[in-house]
MARPATI-944981 format. One record per residue: residue in one letter; residue number from 0; x, y, z of N, C-alpha, C in turn. Coordinates in pm, 1 decimal. Example, Ala and Ser with C-alpha at 12.3 -4.5 7.8 and 13.67 -1.06 7.14 Angstrom:
2
DRENKOL  type  seq        nx        ny        nz       cax       cay       caz        cx        cy        cz
DRENKOL     A    0    1319.0    -569.0     780.0    1230.0    -450.0     780.0    1320.0    -330.0     780.0
DRENKOL     S    1    1285.0    -225.0     708.0    1367.0    -106.0     714.0    1290.0       3.0     787.0
***
This chain:
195
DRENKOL  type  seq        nx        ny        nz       cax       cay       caz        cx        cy        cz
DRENKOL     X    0  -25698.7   -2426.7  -16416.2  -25719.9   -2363.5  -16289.6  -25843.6   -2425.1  -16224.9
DRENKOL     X    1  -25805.8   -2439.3  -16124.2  -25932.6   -2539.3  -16001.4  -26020.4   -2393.5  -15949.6
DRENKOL     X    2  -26139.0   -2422.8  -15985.7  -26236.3   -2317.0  -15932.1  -26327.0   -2404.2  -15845.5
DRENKOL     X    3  -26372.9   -2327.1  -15729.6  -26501.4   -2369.9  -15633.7  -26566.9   -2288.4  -15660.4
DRENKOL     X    4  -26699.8   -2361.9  -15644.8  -26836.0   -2369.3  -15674.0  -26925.3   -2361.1  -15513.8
DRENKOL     X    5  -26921.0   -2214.9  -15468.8  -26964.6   -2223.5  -15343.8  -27117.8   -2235.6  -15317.3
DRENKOL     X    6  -27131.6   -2218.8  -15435.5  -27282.0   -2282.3  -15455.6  -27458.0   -2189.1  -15322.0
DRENKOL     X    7  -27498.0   -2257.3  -15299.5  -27579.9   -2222.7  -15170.4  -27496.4   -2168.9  -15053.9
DRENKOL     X    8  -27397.0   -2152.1  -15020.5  -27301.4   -2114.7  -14902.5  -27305.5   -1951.8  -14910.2
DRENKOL     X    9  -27258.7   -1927.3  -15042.7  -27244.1   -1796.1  -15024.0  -27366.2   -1735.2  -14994.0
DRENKOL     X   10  -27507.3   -1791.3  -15048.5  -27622.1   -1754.1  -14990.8  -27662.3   -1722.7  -14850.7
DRENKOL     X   11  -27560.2   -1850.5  -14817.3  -27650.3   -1828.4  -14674.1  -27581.4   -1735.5  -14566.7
DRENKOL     X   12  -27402.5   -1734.4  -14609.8  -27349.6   -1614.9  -14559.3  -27407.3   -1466.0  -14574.2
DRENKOL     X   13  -27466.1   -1415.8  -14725.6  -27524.3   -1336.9  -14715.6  -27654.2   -1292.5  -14607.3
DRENKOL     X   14  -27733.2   -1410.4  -14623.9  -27830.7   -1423.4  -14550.1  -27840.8   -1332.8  -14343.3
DRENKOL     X   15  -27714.8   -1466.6  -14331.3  -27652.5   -1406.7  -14233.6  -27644.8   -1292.0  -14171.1
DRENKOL     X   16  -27534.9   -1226.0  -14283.0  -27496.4   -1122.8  -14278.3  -27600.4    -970.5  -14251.3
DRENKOL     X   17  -27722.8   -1003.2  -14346.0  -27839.3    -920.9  -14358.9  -27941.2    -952.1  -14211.7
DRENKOL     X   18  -27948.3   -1061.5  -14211.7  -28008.1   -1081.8  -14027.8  -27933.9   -1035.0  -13939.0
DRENKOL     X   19  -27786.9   -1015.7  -13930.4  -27718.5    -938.5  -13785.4  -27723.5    -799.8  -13821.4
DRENKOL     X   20  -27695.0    -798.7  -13952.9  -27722.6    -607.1  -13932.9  -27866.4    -578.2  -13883.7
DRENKOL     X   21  -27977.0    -623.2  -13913.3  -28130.8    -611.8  -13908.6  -28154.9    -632.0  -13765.6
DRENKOL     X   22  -28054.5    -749.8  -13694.0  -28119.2    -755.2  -13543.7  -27971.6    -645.6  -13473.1
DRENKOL     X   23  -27838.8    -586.2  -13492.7  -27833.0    -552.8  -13439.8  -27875.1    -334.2  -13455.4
DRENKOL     X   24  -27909.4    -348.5  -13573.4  -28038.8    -186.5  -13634.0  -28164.7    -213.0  -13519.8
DRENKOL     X   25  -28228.7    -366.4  -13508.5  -28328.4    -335.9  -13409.5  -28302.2    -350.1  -13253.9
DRENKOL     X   26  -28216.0    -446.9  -13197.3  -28169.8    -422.5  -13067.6  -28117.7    -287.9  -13020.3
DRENKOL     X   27  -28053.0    -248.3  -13075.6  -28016.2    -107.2  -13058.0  -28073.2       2.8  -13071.0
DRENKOL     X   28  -28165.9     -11.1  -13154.9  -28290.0      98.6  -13140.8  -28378.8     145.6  -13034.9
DRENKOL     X   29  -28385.4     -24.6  -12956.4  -28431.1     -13.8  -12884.2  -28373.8     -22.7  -12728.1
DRENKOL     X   30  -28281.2     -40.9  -12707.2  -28134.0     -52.0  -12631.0  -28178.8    -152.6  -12551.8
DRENKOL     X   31  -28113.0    -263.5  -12641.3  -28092.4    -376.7  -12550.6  -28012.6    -396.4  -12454.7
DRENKOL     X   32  -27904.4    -310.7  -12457.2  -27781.4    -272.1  -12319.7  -27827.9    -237.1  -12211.8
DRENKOL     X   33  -27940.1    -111.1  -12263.4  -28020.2     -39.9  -12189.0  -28147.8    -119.0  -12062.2
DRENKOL     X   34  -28160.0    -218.3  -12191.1  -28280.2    -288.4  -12100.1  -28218.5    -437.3  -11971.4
DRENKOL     X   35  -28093.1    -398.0  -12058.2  -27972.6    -520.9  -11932.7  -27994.7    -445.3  -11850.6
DRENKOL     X   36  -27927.9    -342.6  -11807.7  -27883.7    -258.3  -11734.2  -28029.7    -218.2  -11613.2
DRENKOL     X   37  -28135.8    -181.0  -11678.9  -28252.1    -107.1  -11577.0  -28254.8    -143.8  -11471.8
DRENKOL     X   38  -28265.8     -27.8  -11387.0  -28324.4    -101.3  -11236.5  -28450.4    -178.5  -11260.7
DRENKOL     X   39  -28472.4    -217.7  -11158.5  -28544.9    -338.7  -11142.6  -28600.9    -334.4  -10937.1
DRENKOL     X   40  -28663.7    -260.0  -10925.4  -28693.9    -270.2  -10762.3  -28789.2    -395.7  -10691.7
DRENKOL     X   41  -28733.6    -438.3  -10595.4  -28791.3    -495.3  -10550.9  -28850.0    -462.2  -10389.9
DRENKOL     X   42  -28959.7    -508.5  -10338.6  -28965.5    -493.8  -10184.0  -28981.5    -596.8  -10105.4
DRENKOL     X   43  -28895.6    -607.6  -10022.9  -28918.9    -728.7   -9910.9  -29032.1    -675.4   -9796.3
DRENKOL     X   44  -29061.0    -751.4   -9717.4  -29120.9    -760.3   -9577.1  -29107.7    -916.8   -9496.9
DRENKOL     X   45  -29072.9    -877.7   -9354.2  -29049.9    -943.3   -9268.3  -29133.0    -910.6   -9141.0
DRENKOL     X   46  -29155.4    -991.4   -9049.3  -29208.9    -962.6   -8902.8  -29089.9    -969.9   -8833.0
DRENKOL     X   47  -29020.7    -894.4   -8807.7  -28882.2    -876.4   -8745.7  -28784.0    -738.0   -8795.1
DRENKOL     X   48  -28671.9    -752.5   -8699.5  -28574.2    -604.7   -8764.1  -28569.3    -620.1   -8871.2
DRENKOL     X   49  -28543.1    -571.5   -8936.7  -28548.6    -416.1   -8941.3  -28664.5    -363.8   -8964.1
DRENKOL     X   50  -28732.5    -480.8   -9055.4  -28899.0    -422.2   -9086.3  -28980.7    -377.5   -8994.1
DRENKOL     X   51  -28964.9    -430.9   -8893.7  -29036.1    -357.5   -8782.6  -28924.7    -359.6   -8676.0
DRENKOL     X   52  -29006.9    -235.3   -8610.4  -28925.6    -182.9   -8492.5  -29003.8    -160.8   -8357.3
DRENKOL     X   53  -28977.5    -144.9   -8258.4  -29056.7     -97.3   -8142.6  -28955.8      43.3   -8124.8
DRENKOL     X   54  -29001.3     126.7   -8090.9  -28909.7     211.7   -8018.4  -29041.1     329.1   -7912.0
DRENKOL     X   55  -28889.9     409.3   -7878.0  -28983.1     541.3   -7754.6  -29015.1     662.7   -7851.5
DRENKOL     X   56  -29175.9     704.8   -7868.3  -29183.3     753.7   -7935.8  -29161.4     916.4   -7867.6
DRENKOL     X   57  -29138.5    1020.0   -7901.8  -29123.0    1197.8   -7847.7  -29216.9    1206.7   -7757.4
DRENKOL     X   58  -29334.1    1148.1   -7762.8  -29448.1    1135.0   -7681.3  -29381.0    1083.3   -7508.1
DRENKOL     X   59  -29302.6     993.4   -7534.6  -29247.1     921.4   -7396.2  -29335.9     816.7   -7434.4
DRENKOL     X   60  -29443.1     781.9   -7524.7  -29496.1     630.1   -7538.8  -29431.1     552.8   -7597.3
DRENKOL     X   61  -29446.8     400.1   -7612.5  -29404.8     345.8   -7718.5  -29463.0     334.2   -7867.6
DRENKOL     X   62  -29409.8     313.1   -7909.7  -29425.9     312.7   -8082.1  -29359.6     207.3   -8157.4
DRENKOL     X   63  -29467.5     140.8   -8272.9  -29401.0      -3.1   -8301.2  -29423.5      22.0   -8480.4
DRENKOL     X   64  -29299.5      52.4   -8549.8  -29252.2      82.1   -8688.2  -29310.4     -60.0   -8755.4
DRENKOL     X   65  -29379.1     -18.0   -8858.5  -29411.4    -146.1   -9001.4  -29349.6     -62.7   -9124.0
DRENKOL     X   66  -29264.6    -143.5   -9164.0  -29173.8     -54.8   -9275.1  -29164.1    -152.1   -9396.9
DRENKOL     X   67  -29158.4    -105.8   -9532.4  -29122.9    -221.0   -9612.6  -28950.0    -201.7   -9684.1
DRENKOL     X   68  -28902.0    -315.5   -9705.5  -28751.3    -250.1   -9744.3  -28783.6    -230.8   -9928.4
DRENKOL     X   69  -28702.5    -155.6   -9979.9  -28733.0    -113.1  -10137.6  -28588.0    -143.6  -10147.8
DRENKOL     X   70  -28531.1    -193.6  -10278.2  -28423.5    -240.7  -10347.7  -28447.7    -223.7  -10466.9
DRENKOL     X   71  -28331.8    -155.7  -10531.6  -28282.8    -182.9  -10664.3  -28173.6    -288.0  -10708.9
DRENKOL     X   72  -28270.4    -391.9  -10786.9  -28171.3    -477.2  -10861.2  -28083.9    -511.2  -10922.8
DRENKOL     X   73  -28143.0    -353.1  -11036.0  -28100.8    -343.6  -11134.7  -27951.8    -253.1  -11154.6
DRENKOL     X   74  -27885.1    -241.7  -11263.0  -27757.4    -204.2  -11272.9  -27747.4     -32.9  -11265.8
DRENKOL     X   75  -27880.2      10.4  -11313.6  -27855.4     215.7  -11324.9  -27939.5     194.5  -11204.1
DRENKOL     X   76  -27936.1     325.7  -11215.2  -28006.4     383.9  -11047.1  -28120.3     439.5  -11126.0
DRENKOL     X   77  -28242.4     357.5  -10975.6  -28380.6     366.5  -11001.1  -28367.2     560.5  -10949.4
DRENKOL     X   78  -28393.7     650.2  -11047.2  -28463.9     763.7  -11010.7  -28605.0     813.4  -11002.8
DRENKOL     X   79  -28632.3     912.7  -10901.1  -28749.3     942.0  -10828.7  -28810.7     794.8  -10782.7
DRENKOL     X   80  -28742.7     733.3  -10741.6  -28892.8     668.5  -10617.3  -28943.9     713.8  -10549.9
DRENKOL     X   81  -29088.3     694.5  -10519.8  -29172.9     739.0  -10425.9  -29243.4     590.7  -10427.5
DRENKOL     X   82  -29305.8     581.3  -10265.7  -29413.9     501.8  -10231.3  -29531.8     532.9  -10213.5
DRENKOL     X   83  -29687.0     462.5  -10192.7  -29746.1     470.1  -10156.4  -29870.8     404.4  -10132.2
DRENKOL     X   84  -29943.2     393.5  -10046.6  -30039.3     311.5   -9983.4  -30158.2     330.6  -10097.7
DRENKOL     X   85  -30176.6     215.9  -10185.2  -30300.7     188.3  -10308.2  -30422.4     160.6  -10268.9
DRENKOL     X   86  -30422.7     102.6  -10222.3  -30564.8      -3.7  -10177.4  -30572.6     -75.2  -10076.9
DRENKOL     X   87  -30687.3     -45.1   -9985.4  -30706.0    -159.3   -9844.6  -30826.9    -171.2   -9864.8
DRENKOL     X   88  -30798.5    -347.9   -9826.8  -30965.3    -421.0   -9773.1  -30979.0    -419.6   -9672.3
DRENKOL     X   89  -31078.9    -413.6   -9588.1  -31098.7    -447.8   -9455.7  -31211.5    -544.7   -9431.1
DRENKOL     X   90  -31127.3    -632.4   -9392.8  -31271.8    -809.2   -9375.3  -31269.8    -830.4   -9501.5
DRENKOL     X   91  -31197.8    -837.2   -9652.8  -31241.2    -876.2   -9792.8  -31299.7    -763.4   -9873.6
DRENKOL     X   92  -31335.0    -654.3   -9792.7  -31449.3    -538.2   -9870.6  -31320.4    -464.2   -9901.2
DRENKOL     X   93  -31309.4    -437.6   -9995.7  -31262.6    -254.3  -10105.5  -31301.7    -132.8   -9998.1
DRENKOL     X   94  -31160.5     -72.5   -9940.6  -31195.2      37.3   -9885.9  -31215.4     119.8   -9953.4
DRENKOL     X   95  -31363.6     199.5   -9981.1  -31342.4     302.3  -10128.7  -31324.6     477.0  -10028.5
DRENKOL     X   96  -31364.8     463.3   -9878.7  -31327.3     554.3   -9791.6  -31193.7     581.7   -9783.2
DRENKOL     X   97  -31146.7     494.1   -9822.6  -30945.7     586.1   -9801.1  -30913.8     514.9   -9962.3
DRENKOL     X   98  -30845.6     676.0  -10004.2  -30749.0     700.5  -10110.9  -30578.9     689.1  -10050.9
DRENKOL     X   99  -30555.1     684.1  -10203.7  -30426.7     632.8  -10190.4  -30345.1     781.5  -10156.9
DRENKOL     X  100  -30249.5     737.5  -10065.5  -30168.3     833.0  -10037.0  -30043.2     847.4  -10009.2
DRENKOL     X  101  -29946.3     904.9   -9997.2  -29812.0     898.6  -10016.6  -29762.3     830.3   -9870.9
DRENKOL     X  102  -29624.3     783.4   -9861.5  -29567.3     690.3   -9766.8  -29454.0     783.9   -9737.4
DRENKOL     X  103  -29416.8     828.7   -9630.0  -29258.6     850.3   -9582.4  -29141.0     766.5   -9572.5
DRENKOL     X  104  -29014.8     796.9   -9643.4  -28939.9     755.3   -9653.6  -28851.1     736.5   -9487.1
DRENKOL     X  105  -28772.8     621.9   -9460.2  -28662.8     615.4   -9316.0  -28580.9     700.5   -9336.7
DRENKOL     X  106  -28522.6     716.0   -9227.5  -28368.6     720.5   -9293.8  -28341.6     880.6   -9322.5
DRENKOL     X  107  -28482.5     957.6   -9337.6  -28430.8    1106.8   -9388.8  -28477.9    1223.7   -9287.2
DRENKOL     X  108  -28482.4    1344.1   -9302.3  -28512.1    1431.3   -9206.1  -28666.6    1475.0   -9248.4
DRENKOL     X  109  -28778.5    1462.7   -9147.1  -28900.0    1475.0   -9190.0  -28928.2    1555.1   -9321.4
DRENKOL     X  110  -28900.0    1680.7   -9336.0  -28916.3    1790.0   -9375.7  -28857.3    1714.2   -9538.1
DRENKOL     X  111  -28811.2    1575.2   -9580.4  -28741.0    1544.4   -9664.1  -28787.1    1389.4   -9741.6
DRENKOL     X  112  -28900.9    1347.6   -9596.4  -28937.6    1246.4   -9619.8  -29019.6    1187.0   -9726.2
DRENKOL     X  113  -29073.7    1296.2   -9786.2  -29153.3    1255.4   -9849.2  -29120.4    1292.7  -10044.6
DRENKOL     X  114  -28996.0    1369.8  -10019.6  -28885.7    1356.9  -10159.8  -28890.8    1250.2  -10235.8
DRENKOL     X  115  -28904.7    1260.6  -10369.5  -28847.6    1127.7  -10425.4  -28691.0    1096.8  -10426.0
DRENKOL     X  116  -28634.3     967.7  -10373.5  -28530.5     947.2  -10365.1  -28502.9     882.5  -10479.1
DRENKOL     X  117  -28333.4     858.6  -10544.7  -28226.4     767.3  -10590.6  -28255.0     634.9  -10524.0
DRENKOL     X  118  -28232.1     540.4  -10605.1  -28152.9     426.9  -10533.6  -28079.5     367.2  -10659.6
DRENKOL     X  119  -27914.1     391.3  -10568.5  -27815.7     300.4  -10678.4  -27827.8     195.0  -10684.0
DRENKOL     X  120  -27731.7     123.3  -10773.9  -27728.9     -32.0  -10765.7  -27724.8    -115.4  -10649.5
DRENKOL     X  121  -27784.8    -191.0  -10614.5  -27776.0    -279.9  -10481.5  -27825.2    -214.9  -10330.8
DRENKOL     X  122  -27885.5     -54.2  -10347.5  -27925.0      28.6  -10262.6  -28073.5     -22.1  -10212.7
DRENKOL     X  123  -28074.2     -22.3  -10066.2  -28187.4     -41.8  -10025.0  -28251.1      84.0   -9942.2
DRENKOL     X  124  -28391.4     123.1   -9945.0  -28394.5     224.1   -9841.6  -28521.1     168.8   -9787.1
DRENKOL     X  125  -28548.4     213.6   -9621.4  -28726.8     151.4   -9587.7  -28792.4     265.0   -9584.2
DRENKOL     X  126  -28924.5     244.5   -9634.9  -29081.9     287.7   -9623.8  -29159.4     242.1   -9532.7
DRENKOL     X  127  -29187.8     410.5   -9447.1  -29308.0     377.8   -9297.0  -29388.5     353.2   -9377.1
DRENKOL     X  128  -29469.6     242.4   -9306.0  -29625.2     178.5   -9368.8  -29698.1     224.4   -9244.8
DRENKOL     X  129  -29675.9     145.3   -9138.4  -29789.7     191.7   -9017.4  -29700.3     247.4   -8865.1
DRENKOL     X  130  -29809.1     264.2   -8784.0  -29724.2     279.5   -8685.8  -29807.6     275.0   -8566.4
DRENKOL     X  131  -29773.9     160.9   -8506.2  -29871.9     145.0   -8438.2  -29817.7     239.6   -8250.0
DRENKOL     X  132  -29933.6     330.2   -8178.1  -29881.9     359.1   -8084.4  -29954.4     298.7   -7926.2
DRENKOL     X  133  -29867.0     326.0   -7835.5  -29900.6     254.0   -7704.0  -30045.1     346.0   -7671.1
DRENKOL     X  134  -30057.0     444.0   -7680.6  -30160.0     550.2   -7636.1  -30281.9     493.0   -7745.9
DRENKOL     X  135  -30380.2     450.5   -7668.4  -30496.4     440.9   -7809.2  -30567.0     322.8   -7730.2
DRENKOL     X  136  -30490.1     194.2   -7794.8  -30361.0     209.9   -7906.3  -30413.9     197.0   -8033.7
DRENKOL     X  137  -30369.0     271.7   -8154.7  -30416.6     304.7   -8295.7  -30315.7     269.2   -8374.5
DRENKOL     X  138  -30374.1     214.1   -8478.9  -30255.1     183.5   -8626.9  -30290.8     267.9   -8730.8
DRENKOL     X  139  -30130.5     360.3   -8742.0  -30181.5     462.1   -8842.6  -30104.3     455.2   -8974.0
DRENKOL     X  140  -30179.0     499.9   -9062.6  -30090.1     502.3   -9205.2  -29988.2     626.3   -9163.0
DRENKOL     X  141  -29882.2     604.7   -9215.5  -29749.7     668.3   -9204.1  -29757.2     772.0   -9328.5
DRENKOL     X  142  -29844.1     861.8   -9309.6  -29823.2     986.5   -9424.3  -29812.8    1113.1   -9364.3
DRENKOL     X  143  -29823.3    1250.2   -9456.1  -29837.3    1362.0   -9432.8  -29924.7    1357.6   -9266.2
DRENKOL     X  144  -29815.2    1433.7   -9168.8  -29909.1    1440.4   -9037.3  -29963.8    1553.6   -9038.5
DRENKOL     X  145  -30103.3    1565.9   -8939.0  -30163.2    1631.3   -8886.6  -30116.5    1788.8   -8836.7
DRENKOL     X  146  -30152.2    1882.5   -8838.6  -30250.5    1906.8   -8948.4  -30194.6    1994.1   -9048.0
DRENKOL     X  147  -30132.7    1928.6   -9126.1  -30056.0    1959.6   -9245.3  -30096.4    1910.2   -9377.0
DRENKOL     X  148  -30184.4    1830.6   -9302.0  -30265.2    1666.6   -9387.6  -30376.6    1665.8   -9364.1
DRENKOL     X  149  -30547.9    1700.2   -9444.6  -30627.9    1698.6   -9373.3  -30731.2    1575.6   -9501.2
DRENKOL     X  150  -30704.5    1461.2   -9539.9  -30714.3    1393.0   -9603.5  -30857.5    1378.4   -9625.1
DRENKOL     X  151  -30988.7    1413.0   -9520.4  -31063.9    1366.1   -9558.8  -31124.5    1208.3   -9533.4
DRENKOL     X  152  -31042.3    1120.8   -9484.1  -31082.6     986.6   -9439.7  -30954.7     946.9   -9377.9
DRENKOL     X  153  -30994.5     843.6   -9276.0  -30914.5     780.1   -9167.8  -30829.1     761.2   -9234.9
DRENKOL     X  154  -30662.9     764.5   -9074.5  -30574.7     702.7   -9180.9  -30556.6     660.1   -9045.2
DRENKOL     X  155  -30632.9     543.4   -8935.2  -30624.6     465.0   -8882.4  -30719.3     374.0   -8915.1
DRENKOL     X  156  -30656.4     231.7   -8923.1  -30698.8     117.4   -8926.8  -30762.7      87.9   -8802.2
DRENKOL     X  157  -30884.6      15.0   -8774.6  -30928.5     -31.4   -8671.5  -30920.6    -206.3   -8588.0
DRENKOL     X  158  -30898.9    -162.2   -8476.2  -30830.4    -337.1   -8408.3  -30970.8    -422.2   -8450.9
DRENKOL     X  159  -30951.1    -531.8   -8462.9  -31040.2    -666.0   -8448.1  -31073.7    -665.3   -8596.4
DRENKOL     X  160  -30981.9    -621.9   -8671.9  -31044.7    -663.4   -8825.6  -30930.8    -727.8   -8930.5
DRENKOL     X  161  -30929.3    -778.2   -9047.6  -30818.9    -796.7   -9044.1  -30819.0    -700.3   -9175.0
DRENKOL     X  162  -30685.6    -643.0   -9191.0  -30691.3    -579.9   -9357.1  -30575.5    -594.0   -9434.9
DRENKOL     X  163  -30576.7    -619.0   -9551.6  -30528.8    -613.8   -9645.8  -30460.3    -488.3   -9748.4
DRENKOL     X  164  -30353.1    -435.4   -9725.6  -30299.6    -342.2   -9765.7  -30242.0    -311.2   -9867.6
DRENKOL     X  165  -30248.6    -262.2   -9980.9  -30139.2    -273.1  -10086.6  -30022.1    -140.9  -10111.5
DRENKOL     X  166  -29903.8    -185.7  -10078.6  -29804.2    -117.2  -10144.6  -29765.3     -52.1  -10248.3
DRENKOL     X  167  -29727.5      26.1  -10318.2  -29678.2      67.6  -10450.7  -29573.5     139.1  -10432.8
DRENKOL     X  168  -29448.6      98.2  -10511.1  -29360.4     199.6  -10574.9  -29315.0     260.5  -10685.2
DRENKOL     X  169  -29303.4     333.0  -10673.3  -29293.2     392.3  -10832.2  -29162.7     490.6  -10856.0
DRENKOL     X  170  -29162.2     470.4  -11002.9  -28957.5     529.7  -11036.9  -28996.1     602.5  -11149.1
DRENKOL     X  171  -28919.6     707.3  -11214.2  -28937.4     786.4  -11324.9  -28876.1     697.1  -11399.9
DRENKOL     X  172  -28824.9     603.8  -11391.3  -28759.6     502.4  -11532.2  -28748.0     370.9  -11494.3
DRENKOL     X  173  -28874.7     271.0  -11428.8  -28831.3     130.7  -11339.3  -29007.6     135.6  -11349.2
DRENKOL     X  174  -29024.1     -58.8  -11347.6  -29138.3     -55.9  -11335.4  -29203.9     -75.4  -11209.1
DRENKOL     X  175  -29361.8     -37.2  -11183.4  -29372.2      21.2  -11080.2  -29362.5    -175.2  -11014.3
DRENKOL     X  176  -29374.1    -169.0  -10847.0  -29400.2    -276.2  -10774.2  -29476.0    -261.6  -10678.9
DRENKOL     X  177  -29538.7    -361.8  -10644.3  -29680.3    -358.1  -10518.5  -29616.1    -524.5  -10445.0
DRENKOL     X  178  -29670.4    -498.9  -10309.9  -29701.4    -582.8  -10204.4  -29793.2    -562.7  -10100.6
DRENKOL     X  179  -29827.8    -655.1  -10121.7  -29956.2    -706.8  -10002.8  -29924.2    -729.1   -9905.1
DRENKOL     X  180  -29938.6    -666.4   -9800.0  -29955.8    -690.0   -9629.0  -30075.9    -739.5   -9549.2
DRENKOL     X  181  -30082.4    -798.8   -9513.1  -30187.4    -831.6   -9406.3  -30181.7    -880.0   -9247.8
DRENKOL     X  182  -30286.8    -742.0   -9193.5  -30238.6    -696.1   -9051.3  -30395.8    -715.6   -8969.5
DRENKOL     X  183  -30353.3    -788.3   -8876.8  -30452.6    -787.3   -8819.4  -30416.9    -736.0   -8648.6
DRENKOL     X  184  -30465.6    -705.2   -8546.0  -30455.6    -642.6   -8412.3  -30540.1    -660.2   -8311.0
DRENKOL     X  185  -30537.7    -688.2   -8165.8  -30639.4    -714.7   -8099.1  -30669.6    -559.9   -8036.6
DRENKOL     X  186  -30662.0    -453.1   -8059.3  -30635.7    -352.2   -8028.8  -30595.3    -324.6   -7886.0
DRENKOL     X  187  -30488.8    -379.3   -7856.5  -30394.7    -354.2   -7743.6  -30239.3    -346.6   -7825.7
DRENKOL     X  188  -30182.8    -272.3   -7749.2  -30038.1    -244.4   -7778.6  -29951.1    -389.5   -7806.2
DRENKOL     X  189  -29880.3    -408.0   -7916.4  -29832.2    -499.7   -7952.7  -29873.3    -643.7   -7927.2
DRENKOL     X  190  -29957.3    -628.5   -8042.6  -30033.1    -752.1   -8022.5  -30078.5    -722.4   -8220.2
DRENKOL     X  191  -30004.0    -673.6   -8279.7  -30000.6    -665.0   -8407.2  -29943.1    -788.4   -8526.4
DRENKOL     X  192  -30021.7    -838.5   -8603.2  -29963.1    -898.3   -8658.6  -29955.5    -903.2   -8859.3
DRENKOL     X  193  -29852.2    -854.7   -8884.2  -29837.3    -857.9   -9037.5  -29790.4    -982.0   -9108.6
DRENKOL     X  194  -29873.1    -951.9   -9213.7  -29746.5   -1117.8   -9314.6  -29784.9   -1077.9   -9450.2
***
């Protein structure tokens, strides 16, 4: 009778065998499906529609929207997002006079705006950043209004400077994301400029 002699082979099948159970005991522990799958948000900005808008504000003035768009990349839906305004320089200096404060969401009914929203897969929604109005004219952070909101420090930016703004969003299960804006204004009505 002819016998084989599998010699080192069967070793290394074992071997094998003990490394896929071991990586798939640790991928799965830690859900590697899971970590395919996560949202993943991103935010654009543009100097143009949609990111910004001009429109007639209730006032009968005009009013000129700075919005950032928020996207989920990822495959589950980013839950609780919220935005909000982190950090501004003004001229290079650390504003340590304004704290960070929450951003209103588009798109919803005031009284709603400031909810943390869903976003499904491939869902985009925009975040007021500023808003600049014809009356002033003033650029204001887009939060809790007056006087419902009594913050304690400006939440207008002043013309002839330039500043540096930072974004944040944040998800109960997505990691957070920031963008930098920088806006400068001659303080006349549209004459604003972001990038």
């Amino acid at each position: 009778m002819l016998t084989v002699d599998w010699g080192p082979v069967s070793s290394w099948f074992v071997a094998a065998g003990t490394l896929a159970a071991a990586m798939v005991a640790l991928l799965g522990g830690i859900g590697i499906w899971g970590w395919f799958r996560r949202p993943r948000l991103e935010i654009t900005f543009q100097q143009t529609e949609p990111w910004c808008r001009q429109t007639e504000l209730a006032t009968g003035k005009k009013g000129y929207w700075v919005r950032i768009r928020v996207e989920n990349k990822g495959l589950d839906p980013a839950r609780g997002c919220i935005g909000k305004l982190t950090a501004v320089h003004t001229d290079g200096q650390l504003r340590s006079d304004i704290d960070p404060v929450q951003l209103r969401w588009c798109g919803v009914h005031r009284q709603l705006a400031f909810e943390p929203i869903d976003l499904g897969r491939g869902q985009h929604e925009f975040l007021n950043v500023f808003l600049e109005t014809e009356d002033g004219p003033t650029l204001i952070i887009v939060t809790f209004p007056y006087p419902d909101f009594d913050p304690g420090f400006p939440l207008e930016l002043a013309p002839n400077a330039e500043h540096r703004v930072e974004v944040s969003v944040f998800a109960n299960n997505a990691n957070p994301v920031r963008r930098t804006l920088t806006l400068t204004f001659a303080g006349t009505f549209n004459t604003l400029d972001v990038r």
